[in-house]
TIMAR-454660 format. One record per atom (N, C-alpha, C): x, y, z. Coordinates in pm, whole numbers, padded with zeros to 5 digits, always signed. Atoms other than C-alpha are relative to their C-alpha. Example, Ala and Ser with C-alpha at 12.3 -4.5 7.8 and 13.67 -1.06 7.14 Angstrom:
BEGIN
+00089-00119+00000;+01230-00450+00780;+00090+00120+00000;-00082-00119-00006;+01367-00106+00714;-00077+00109+00073;
***
This chain:
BEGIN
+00038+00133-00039;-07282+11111-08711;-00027-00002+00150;+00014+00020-00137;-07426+11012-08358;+00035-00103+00046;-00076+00107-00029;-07284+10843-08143;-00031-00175-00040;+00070+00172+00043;-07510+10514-08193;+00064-00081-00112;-00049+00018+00148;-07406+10577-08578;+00196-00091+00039;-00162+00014-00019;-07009+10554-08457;+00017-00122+00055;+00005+00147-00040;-07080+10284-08256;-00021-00167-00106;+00003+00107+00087;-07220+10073-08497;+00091-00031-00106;-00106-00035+00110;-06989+10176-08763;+00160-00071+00082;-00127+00080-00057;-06680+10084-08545;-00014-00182+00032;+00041+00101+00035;-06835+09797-08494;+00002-00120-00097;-00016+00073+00166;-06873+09669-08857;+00143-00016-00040;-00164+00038+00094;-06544+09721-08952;+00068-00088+00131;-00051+00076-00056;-06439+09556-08636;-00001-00074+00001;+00046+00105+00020;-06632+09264-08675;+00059-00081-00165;-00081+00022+00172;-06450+09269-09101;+00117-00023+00033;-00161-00004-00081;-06118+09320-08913;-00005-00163+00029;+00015+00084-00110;-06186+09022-08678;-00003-00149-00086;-00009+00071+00109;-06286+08800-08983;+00125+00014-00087;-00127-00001+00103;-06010+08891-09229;+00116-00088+00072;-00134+00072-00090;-05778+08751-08923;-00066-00101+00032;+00000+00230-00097;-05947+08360-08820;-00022-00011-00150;-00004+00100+00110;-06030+08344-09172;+00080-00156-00040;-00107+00178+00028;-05895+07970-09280;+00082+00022-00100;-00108+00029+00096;-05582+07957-09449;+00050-00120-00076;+00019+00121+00081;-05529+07713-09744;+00187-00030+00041;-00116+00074-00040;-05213+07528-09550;+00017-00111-00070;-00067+00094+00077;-04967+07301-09755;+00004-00170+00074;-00030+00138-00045;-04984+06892-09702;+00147-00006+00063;-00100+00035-00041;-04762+06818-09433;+00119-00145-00029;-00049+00138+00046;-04518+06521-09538;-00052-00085+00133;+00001+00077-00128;-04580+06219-09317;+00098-00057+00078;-00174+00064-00076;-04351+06065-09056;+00040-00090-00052;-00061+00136+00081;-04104+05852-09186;+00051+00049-00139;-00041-00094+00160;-04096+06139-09510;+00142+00038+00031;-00050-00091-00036;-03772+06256-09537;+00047+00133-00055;-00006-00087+00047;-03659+06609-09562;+00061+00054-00160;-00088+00048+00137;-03577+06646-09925;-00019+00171-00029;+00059-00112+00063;-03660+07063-09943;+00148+00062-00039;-00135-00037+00038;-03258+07096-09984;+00061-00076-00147;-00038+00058+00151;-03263+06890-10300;-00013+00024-00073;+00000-00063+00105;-03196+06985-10634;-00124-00024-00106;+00096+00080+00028;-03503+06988-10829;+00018+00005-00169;-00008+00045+00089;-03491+06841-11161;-00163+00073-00113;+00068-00014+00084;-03670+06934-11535;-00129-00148-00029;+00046+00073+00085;-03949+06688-11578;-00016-00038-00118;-00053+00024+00111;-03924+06688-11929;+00103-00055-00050;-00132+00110+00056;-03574+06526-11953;-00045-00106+00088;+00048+00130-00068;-03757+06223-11772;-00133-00058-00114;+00095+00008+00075;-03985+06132-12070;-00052-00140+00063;+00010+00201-00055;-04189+05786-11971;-00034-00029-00191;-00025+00111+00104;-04140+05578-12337;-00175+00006-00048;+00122+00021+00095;-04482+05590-12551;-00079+00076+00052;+00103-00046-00065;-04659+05809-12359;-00048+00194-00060;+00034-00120+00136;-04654+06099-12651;+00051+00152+00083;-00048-00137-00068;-04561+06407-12361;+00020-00039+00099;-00019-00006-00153;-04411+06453-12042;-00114+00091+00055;+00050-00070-00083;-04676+06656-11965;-00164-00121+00022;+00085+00127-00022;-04905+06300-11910;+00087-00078+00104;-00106+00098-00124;-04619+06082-11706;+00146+00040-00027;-00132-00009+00020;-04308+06076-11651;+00125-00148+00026;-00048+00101-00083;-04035+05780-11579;+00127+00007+00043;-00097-00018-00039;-03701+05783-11411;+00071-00160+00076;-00031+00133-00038;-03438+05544-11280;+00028+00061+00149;-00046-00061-00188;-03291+05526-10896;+00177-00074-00043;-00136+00040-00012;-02919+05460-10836;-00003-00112+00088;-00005+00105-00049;-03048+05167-10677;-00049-00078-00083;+00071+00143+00092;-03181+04969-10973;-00146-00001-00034;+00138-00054+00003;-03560+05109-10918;-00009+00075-00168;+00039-00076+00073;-03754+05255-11206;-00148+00053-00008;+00132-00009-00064;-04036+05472-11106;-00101+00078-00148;+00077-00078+00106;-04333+05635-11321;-00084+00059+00107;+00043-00097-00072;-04497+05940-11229;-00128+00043-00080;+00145-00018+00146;-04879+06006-11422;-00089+00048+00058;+00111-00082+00012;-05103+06276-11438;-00061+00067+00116;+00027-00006-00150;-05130+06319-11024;-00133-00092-00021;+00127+00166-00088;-05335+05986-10992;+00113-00099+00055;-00065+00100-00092;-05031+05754-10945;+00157+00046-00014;-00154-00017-00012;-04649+05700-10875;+00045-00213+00037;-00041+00133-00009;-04510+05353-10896;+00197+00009-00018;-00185+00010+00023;-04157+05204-10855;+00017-00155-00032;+00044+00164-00019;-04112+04845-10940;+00191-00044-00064;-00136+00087+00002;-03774+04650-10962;+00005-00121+00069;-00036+00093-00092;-03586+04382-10783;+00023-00010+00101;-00020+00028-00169;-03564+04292-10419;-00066+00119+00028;+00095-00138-00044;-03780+04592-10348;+00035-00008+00162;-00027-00015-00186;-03629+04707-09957;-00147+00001+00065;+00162+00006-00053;-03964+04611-09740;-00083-00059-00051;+00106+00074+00100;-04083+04394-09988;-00027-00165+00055;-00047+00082-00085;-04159+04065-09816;-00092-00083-00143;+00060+00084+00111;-04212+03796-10076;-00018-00168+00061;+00011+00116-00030;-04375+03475-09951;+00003-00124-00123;+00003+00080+00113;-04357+03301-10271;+00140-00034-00024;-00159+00003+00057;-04023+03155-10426;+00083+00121-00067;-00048-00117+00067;-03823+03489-10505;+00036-00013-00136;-00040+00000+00155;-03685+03348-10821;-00144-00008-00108;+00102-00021+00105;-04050+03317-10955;-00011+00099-00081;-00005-00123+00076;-04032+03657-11020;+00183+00100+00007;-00175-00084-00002;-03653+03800-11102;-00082+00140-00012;-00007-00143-00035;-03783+04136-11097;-00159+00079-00021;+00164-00047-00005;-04173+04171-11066;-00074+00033+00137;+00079-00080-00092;-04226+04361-10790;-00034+00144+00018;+00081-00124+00024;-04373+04695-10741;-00068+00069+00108;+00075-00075-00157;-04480+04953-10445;-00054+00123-00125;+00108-00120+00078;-04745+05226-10572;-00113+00030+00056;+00074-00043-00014;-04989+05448-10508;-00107-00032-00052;+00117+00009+00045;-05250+05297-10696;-00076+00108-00121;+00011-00075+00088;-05437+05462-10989;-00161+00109+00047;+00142-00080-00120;-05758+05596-10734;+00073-00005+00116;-00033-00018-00182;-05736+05758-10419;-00084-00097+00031;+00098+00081-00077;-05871+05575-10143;+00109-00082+00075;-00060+00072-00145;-05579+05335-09964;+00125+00102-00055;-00104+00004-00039;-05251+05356-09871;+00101-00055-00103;-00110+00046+00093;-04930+05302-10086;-00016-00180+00021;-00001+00162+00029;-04894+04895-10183;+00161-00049-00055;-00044+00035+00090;-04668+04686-10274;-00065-00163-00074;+00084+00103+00086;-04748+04420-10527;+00078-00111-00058;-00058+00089+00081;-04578+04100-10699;-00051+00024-00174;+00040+00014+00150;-04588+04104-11092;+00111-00050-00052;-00118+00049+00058;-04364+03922-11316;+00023+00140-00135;-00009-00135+00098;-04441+04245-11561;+00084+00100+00013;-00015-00158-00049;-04315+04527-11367;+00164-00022-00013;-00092-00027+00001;-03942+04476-11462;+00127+00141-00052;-00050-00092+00053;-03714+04767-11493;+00053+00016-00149;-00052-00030+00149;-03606+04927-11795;+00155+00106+00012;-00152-00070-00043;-03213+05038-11753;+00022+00092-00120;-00038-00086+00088;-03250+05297-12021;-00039+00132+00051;+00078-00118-00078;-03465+05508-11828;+00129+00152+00096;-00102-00090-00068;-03254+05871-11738;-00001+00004+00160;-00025+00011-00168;-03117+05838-11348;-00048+00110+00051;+00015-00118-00076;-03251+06058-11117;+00124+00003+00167;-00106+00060-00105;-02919+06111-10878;-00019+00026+00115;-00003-00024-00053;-02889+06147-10571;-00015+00113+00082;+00020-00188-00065;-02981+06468-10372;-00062+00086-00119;+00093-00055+00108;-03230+06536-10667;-00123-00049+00027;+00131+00074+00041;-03576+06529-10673;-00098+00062-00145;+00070-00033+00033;-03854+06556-10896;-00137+00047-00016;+00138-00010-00005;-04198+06702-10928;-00075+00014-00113;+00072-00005+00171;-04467+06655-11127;-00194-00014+00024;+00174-00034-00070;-04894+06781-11088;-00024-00085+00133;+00037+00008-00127;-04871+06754-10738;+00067-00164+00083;-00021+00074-00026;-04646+06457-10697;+00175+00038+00010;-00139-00024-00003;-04252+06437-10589;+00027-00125+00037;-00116+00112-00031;-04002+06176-10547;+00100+00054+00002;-00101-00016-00017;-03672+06185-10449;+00101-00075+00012;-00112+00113-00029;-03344+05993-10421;+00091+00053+00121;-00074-00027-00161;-03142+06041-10101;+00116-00089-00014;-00109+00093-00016;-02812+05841-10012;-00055-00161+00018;+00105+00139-00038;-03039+05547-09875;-00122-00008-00059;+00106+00018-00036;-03314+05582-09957;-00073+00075-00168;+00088-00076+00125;-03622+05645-10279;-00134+00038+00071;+00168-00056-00054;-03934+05868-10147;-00065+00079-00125;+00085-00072+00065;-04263+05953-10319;-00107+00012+00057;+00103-00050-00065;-04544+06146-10226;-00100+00017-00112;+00097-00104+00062;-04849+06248-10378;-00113+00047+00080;+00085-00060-00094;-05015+06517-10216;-00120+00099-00067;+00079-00051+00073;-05276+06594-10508;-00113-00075+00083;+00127+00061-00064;-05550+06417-10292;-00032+00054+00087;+00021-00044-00107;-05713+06495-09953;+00182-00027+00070;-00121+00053-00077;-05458+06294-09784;+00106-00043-00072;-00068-00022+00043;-05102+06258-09894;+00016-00198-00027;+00012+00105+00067;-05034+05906-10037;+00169-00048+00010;-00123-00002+00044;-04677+05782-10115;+00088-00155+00139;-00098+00088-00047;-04392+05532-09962;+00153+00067-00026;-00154-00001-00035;-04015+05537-09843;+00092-00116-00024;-00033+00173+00002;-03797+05244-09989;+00150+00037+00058;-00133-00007-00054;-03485+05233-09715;+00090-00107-00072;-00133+00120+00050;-03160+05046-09852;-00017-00075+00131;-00010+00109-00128;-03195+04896-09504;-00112-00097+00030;+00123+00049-00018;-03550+04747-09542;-00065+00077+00037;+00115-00089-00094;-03682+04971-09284;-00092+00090-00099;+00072-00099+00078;-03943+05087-09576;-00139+00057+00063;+00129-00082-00084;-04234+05321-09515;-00098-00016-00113;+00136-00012+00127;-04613+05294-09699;-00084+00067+00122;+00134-00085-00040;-04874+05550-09642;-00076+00014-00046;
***
């Protein structure tokens, strides 16, 4: 080979080298602020969380909170929680209108930000299996968790990660 040859040749593979290393790496959705760390929590069988008519856990799922919450988890499009006094829930209407029709959720399309919502519908169902404390669950690209204070869910099956924080103290989070 002459030198030109060697040259170019070192070259090529240097230039393959050089690529193989900036290539873009497919990096994991960061939680957002206000998420909290839940990667020390025990993670639970979706399947012993069946959601009630919905023929498989491998379509939704539903669970309770040790705060009275009962959330549903479906298909990585949504995550809802809906109970009473919802922490962060600010109800301008007469509270007793609705004894227990309220509701924070991701919605069933991307596109906003977690919600919460009034419904006189959305009342819990206290049969639903507890998810305890320092447990979470996951399910196609969606997690929740229960904490001492606190119920978080994410779903980070979208561009952008989706989800809410309901504090026992109010201080709740929507993203």
């Amino acid at each position: 080979m002459t030198v030109v040859k060697r040259i170019r040749h070192l070259a090529m593979v240097t230039a393959a080298a050089a690529g193989l290393v900036l290539a873009p790496v497919n990096v994991a959705h960061a939680e957002p602020a206000g998420f909290p760390d839940v990667s020390g929590f025990v993670s639970v069988n979706p399947a012993e969380y069946p959601l009630p008519l919905s023929r498989s856990t491998d379509k939704a799922v539903r669970f309770s909170t040790p705060f009275g919450y009962t959330c549903d988890m479906g298909q990585g499009r949504f995550i809802y929680c809906y109970g009473k006094e919802l922490p962060g829930y600010v109800d301008t209407e007469n509270p007793q209108s609705k004894p227990c029709g309220q509701r924070v959720g991701t919605g069933d399309a991307p596109g906003g930000p977690a919600f919460f919502q009034p419904a006189q519908i959305f009342c819990s169902d206290p049969h639903s299996p507890v998810l305890p404390q320092g447990h979470k669950i996951e399910f196609r690209g969606e997690l929740c968790a229960v904490g001492p204070d606190f119920t978080a869910c994410t779903d980070s099956s979208q561009p952008e990660p989706r989800g809410f924080v309901l504090r026992q103290d109010g201080n709740s989070v929507l993203f």
